[in-house]
C-alpha positions in Angstrom: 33.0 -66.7 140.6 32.6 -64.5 143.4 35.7 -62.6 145.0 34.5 -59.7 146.7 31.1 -59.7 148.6 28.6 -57.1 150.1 24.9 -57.1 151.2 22.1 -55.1 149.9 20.4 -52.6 152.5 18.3 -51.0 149.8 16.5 -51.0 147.3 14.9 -48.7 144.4 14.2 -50.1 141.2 17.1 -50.5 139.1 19.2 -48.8 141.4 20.5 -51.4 144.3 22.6 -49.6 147.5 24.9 -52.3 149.3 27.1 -51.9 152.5 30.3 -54.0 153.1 31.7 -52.9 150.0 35.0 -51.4 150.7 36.5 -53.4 148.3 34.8 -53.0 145.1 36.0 -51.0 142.2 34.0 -48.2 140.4 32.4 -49.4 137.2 33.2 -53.1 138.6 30.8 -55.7 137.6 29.0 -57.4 139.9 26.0 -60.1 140.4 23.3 -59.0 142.6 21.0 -62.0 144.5 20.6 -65.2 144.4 19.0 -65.0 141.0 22.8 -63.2 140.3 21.4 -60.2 138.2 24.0 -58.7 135.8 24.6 -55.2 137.6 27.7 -52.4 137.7 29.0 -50.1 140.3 28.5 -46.7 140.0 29.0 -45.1 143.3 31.0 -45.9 146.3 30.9 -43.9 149.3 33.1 -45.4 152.0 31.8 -48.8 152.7 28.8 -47.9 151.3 27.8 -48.7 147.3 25.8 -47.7 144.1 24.5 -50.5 141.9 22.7 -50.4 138.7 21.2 -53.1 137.6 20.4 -54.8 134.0 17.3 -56.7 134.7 14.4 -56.5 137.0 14.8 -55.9 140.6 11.5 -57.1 141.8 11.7 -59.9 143.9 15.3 -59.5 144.9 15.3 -58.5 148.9 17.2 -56.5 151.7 20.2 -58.7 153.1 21.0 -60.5 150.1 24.7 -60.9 148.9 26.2 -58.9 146.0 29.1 -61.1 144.8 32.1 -58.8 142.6 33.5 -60.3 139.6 36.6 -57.7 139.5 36.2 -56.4 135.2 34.0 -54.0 134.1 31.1 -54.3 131.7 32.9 -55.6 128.9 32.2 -57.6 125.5 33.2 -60.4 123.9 34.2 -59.3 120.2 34.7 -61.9 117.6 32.9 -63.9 114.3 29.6 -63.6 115.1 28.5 -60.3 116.3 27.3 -59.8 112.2 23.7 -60.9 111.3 22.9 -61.2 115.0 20.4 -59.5 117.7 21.4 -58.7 120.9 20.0 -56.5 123.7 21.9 -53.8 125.4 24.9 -55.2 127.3 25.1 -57.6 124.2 23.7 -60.5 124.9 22.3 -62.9 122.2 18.5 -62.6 121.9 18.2 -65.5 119.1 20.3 -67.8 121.5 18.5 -66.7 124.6 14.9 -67.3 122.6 16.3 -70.9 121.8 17.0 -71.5 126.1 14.0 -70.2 127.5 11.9 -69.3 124.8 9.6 -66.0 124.6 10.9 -64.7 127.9 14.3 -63.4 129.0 14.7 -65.1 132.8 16.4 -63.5 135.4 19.7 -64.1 136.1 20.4 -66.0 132.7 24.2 -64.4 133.3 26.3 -62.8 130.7 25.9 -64.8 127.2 27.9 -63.3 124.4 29.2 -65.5 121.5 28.8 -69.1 120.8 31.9 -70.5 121.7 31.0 -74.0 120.4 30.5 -72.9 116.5 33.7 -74.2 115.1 35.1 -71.2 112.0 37.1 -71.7 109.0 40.4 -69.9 110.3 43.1 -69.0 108.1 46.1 -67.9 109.3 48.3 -65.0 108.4 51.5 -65.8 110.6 53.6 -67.9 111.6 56.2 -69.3 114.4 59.4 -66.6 114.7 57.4 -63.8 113.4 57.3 -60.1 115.1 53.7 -59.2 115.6 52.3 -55.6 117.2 48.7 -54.6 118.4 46.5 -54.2 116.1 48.0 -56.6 113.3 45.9 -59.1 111.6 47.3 -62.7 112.3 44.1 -64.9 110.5 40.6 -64.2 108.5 37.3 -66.2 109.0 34.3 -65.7 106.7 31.9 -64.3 109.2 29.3 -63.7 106.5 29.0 -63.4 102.4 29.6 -60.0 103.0 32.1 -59.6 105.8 35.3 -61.3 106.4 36.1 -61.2 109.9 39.9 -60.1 110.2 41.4 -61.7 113.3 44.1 -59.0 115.0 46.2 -59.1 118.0 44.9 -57.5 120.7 45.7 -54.0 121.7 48.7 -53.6 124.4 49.9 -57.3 123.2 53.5 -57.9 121.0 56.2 -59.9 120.8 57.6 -63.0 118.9 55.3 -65.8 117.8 56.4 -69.1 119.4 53.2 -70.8 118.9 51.1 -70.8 116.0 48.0 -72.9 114.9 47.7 -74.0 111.3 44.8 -72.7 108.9 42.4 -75.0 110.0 39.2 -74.8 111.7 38.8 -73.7 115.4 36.3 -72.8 118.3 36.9 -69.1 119.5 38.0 -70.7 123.0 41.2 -72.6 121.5 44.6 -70.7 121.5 45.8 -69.5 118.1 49.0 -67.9 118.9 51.6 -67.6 121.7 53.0 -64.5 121.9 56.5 -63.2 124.1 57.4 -60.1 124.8 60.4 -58.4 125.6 59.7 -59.6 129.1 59.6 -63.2 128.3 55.9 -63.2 129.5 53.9 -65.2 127.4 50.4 -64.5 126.3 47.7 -66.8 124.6 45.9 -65.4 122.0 42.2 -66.4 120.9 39.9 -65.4 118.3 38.1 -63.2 120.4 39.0 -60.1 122.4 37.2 -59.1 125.7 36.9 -54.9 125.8 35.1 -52.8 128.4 32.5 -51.3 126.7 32.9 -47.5 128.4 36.6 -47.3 127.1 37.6 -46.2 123.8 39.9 -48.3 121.5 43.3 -47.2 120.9 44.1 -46.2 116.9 46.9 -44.7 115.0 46.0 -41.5 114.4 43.1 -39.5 113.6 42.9 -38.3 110.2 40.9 -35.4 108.1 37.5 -36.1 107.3 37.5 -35.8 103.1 34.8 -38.2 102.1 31.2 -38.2 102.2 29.0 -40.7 103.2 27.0 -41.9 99.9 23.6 -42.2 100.7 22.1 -42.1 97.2 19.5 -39.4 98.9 19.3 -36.1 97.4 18.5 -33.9 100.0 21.3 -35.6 101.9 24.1 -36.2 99.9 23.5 -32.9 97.8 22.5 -30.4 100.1 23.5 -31.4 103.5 26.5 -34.2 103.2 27.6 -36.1 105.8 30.9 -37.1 106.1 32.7 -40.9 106.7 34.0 -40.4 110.5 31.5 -37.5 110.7 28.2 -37.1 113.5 24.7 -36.4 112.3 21.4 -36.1 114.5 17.9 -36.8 112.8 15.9 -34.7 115.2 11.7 -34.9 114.2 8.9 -35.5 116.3 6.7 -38.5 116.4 5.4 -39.2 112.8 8.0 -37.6 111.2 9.7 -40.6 109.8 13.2 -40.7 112.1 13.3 -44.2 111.7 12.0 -44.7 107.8 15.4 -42.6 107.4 17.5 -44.9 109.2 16.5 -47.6 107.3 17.3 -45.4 103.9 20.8 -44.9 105.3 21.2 -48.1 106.4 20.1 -49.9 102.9 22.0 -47.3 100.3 24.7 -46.1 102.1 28.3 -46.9 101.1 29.5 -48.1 104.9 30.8 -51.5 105.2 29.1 -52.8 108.3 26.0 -51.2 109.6 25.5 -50.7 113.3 21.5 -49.9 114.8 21.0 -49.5 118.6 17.4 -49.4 119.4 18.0 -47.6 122.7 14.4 -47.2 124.0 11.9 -46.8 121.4 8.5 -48.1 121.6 8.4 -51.7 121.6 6.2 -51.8 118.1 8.8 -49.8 116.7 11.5 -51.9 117.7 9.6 -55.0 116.4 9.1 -53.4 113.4 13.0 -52.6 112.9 13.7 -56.3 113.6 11.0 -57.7 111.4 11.9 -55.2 108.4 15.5 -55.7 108.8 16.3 -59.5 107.8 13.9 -59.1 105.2 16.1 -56.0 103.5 18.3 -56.9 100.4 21.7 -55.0 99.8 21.4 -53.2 96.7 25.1 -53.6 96.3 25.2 -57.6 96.6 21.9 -58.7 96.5 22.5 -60.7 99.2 20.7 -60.0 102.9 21.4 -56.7 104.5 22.0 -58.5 107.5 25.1 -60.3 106.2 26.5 -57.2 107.4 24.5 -55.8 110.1 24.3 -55.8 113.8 20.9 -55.2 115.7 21.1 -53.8 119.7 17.2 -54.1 120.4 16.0 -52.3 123.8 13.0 -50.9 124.1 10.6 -48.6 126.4 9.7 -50.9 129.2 13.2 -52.8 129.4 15.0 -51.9 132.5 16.7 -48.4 132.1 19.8 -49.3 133.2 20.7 -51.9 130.3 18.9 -48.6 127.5 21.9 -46.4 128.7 24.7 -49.0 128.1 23.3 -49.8 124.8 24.9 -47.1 122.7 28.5 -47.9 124.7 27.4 -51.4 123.4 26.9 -50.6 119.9 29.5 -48.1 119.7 32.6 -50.7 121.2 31.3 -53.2 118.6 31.9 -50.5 115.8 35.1 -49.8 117.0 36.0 -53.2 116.6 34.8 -53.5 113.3 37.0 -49.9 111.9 39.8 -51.6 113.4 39.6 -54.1 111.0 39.8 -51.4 108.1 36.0 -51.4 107.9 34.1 -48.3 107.7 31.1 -48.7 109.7 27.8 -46.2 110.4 25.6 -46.0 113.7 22.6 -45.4 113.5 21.0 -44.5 117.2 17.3 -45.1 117.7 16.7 -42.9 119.5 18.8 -41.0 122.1 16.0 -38.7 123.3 15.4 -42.9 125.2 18.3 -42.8 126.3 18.7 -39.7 128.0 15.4 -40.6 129.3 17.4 -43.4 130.7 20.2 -41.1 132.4 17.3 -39.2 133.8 15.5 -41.6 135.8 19.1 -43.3 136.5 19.9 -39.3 138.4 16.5 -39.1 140.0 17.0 -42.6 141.6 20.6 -41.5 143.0 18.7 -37.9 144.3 21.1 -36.2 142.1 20.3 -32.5 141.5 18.5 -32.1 138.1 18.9 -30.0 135.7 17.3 -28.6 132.8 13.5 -30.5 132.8 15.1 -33.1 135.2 17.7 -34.1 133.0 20.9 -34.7 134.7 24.3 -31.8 135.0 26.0 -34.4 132.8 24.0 -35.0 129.8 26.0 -32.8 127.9 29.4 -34.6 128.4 28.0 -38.3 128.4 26.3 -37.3 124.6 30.2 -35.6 123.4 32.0 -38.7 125.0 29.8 -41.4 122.8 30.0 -38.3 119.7 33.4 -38.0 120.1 34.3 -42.3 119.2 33.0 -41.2 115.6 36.1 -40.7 113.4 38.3 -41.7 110.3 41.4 -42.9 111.4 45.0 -44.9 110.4 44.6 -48.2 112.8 47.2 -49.7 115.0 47.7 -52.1 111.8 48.0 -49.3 109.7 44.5 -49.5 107.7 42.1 -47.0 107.4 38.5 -46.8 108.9 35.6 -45.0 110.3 32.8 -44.9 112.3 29.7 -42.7 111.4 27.5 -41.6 113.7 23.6 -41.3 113.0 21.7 -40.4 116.1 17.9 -39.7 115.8 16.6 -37.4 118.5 12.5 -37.3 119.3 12.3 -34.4 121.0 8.3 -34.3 122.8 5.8 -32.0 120.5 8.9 -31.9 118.1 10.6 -29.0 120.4 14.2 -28.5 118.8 15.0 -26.2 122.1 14.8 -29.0 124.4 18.0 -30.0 126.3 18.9 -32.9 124.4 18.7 -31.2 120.6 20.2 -28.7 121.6 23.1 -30.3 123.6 23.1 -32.8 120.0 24.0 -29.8 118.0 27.1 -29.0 120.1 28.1 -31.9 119.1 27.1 -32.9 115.5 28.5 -31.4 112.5 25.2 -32.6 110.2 21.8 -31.4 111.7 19.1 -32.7 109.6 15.8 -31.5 111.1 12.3 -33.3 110.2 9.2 -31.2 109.9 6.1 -32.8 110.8 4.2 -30.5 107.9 6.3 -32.4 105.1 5.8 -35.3 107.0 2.2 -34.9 106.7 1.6 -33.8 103.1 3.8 -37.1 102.2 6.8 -35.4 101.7 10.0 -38.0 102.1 12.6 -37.7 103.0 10.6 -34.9 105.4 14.2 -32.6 106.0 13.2 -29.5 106.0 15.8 -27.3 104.0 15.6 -24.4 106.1 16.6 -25.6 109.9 19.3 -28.0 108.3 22.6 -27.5 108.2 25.7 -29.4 107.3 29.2 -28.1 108.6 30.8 -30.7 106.1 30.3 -29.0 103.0 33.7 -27.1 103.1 35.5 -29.9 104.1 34.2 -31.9 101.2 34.3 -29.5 98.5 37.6 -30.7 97.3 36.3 -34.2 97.1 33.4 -33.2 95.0 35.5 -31.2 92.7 37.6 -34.2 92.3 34.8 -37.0 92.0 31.8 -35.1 90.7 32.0 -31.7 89.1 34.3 -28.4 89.6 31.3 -26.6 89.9 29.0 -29.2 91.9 29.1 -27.2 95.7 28.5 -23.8 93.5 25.2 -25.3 92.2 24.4 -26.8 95.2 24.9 -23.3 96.9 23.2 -21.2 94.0 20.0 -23.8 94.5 19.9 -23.1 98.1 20.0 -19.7 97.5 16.9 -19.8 95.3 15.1 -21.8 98.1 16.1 -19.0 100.9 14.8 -16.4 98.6 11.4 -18.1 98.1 11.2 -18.5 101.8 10.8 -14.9 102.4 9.1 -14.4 98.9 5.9 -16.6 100.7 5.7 -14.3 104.0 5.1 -11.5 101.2 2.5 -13.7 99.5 0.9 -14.5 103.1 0.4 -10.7 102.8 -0.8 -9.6 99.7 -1.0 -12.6 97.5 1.2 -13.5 94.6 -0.5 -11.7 91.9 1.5 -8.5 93.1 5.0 -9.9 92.6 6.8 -9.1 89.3 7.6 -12.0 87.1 11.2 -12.7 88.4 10.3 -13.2 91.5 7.2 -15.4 90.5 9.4 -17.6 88.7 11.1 -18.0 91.7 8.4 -19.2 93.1 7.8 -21.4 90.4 11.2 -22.8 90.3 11.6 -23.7 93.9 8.6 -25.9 93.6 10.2 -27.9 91.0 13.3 -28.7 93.3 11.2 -29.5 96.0 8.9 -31.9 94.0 11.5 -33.3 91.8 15.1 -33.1 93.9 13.8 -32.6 97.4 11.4 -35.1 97.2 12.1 -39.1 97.2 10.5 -42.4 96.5 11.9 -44.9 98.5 9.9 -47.5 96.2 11.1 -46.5 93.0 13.9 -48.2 91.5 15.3 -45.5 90.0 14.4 -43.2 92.4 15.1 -44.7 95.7 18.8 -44.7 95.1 20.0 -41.7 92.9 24.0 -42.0 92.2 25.7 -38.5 93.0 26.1 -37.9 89.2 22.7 -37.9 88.3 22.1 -35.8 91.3 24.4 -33.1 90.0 23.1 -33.1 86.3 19.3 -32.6 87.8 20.8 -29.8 89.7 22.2 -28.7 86.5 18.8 -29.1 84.5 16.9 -26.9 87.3 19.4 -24.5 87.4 19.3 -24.0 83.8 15.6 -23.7 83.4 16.1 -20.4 85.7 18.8 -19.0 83.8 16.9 -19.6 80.7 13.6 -18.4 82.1 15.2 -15.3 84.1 17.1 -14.3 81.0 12.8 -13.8 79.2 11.8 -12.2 82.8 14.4 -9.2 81.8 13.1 -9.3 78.3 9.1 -8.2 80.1 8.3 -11.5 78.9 4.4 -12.9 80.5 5.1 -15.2 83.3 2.4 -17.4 81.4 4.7 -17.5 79.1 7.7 -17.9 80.7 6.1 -21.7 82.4 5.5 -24.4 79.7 3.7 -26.5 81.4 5.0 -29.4 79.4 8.8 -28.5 79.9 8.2 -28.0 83.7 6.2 -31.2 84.2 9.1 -33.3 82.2 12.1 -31.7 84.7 9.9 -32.6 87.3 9.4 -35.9 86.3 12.6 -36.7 85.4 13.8 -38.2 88.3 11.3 -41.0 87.2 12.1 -41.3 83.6 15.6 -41.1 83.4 17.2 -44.4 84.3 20.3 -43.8 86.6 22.7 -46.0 84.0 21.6 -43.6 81.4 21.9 -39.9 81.4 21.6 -38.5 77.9 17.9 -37.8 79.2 19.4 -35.1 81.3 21.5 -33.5 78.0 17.9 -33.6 76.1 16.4 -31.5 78.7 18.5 -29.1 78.5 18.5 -29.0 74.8 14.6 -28.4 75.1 14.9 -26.3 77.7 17.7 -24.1 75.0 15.2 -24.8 72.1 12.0 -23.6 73.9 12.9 -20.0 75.6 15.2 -19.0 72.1 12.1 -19.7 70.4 10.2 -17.2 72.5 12.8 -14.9 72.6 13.0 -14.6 68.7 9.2 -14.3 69.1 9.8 -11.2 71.3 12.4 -9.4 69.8 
């Protein structure tokens, strides 16, 4: 195992200096001790190097060997990585709990797959065929949900002059033979090994033009975010970062589902992986993780293996949209992570920078933003990767360095306010500080697949809501009672789409999921009621008038009493809505 070796000559936490290492390679992993803790190069001065380390130091000793193992931090990605838990340099935490128990012991080494579980394997190929990187060659039922698409691996084509039958196979036995041009031969497996800190390869990148369905109002309505898009969930503690995630990751229309816990609280973690076998797909009814992957790491892990998790979780997506997939990350959260990079800098007596956080921060968060995308495959296919970071930014500051280096970088900024939050107002995205830079690009596709006027309500209702904004610092002042009735019924009308579009029961049945139709009609009923109402405020028409309290109650409430398979609801609003206000204009005139 060992080829290179050096000797430790200090130590500081997870961060491990060695001497006699001349001969190592940056990013090189290496096994540190006699316990041989998983570690990586990152610094080499001379003869002199940098170690991180994935598990605890203490215990381990000036003198002792580092031994080099000449590949970088790299995974093993095959059937198997769906339904499963793994911590942050992907290791198996069911398999590990099944070794040794409630404890992770040092120096366990570098677990990945099982490589004993034989799979159903059929092939796609055959002996004389061309093949090129990227092409499928066999499938393999990883789940109910998922099949597991078996390609070639990247930099690898030829002629196939060896080809198993469809048949059923470990993922260390040889499927194919492969010769290139060259006459070199290489054996291909049902597994691919890929450094975690390198990016892919793909076809091309293509033009984001489809949203990501979430079934959430406030989401896909007013602030969309895009398949192949980024999106931070900023919000302090309480705010309900997480209870979003799990919205996103139940309704939304990606494939395979992707969440890194990279540092939050250890209860929080539990509770994610606890909560998450137990969640149905609405779309199957089978288990949602039949296709899901779980990267756990928590607080009081070692820091090191926090800040590989997201290169973890973000290589096994990759993997996934090669396959034609389209997957969503959802990051939990990367305030943790930074937190990681920053103790990581202040162990290597970098110089800090903004509130200790290191010069880099700001490139490291665009090179893991930047793997989001939709794109044409090496096979040819298309797929995406989504990216969902949560941010916790301390006393919910949004002008701390790692918001505000997010927002460079996503094009969705969906900001939590702890004063929704706390009056029980969920999803708690405050429609003031959000912002989606995807509503232009998708305006074609909701033309095409909702309604030619669907943005221009959308737009019109955010208009109302920006209007009652400042409408309130007036009412601060001198009350309401001094406004004239058009403006009041602004007032009015804006609470309606906050209590009955803004606002969303996640344990509602008809309510938790909203399909993007319905969405549009209720945007339609509101936006009526105003026209309707306005057209009596011209008329010097009593605001006490203008609100039925009966007509307002049953828009509000008909997010609960219209079913989503059943809209004519919606058409009998507006009918009532028609029938009411020409009634009291006739009274008027």
């Amino acid at each position: 195992m060992k080829h290179n070796e050096g000797s430790i000559i200090y130590i500081n936490g997870p961060v491990v200096k060695g001497t006699n290492m001349g001969h190592f390679k940056m990013r090189e992993m290496v096994l540190v001790g006699e316990d041989k803790l998983i570690a990586e190069v990152i610094g080499l001065n001379g003869d002199v190097g940098t170690i991180q380390v994935y598990e605890e130091t203490e215990g381990v000793s000036l003198g002792e060997t580092i031994y080099g193992l000449e590949t970088p931090l790299s995974l093993n990605l095959g059937p198997g990585l769906i339904g499963n838990i793994f911590d942050g340099i992907g290791r198996p935490l069911n398999k590990i709990a099944e070794m040794s128990g409630d404890f992770m012991p040092l120096g366990i080494g570098l677990l990945s797959l099982d490589f004993e579980k034989k799979w159903h394997v059929v092939m796609k190929v055959s002996v004389g065929d061309i093949v090129i990187s990227g092409q499928i060659f066999a499938e393999v039922i990883e789940t109910g949900l998922v099949t597991h698409k078996v390609m070639i691996p990247p930099g690898v084509e030829g002629v196939v002059t060896f080809a198993e039958s469809t048949g059923d196979y470990t993922l260390k036995d040889i499927l194919l033979k492969i010769q290139d041009k060259n006459e070199i031969i290489t054996d291909v497996k049902m597994y691919q090994e890929w450094p975690v800190r390198k990016a892919r390869p793909i076809g091309e990148r293509m033009r984001i033009s489809k949203p990501l369905i979430t079934g959430q109002r406030v989401i896909d309505t007013f602030f969309p975010i895009a398949k192949g898009g980024t999106a931070a969930i900023p919000g302090g503690f309480g705010t309900g970062k997480t209870m979003t995630q799990h919205q996103l990751a139940k309704w939304s229309d990606a494939d395979i589902i992707i969440y890194i816990g990279c540092g939050e609280r250890g209860n929080e973690m539990t509770d994610v992986l606890e909560e998450f076998p137990k969640l149905i797909d609405p779309k199957s009814g089978k288990a949602i993780m039949e296709r899901t992957v779980l990267i756990a790491n928590t607080s009081n892990m070692p820091v090191a293996a926090r800040e590989a998790s997201i290169y973890t979780g973000i290589t096994m997506a990759e993997y996934y949209r090669d396959m034609g997939y389209h997957v969503a990350i959802m990051a939990d959260s990367t305030s943790r992570w930074a937190e990681a990079l920053r103790e990581i800098s202040g162990r290597l007596e970098e110089m800090p920078a903004e509130e200790g956080y290191p010069a880099y921060l700001s490139y490291r968060l665009a090179e893991f933003y930047e793997r989001a995308g939709y794109v044409t495959t090496l096979n040819g296919s298309e797929g995406s990767i989504t990216i969902i970071g949560a941010v916790s930014p301390a006393g919910g500051d949004f002008s701390e360095p790692v918001t505000e280096n997010t927002k460079r970088y996503v094009n969705a900024f969906l900001a939590l306010d702890r004063k929704l939050a706390y009056a029980r107002h969920y999803p708690a995205i405050n429609w003031l500080t959000s912002y989606s830079g995807y509503i232009k690009m998708l305006s074609e596709w909701y033309s095409d697949n909702v309604a030619d006027d669907a943005i221009e309500h959308r737009n019109k209702i955010m208009g109302l809501l920006q209007e009652e904004s400042k409408l309130l610092d007036i009412v601060q002042l001198v009350g309401e009672d001094v406004l004239p009735d058009s403006q009041r019924l602004i007032l009015e009308i804006a609470r309606i789409v906050k209590t009955g579009i803004l606002q969303q029961n996640a344990f509602h049945k008809d309510d938790s999921f909203v399909p993007l139709e319905k969405q549009y009609k209720m945007l339609k009923v509101v936006w009526h009621l105003y026209v309707r109402a306005n057209e009596c405020a011209e008329k010097d028409i009593p605001m006490s008038r203008l609100r039925d309290v009966e007509l307002f109650e049953k828009i509000v409430k008909m997010k609960y009493n219209i079913p989503n398979d059943n809209l004519e609801g919606l058409k009998d609003l507006i009918a009532e809505t028609d029938a009411y206000y020409d009634a009291l204009l006739a009274q008027y005139n």
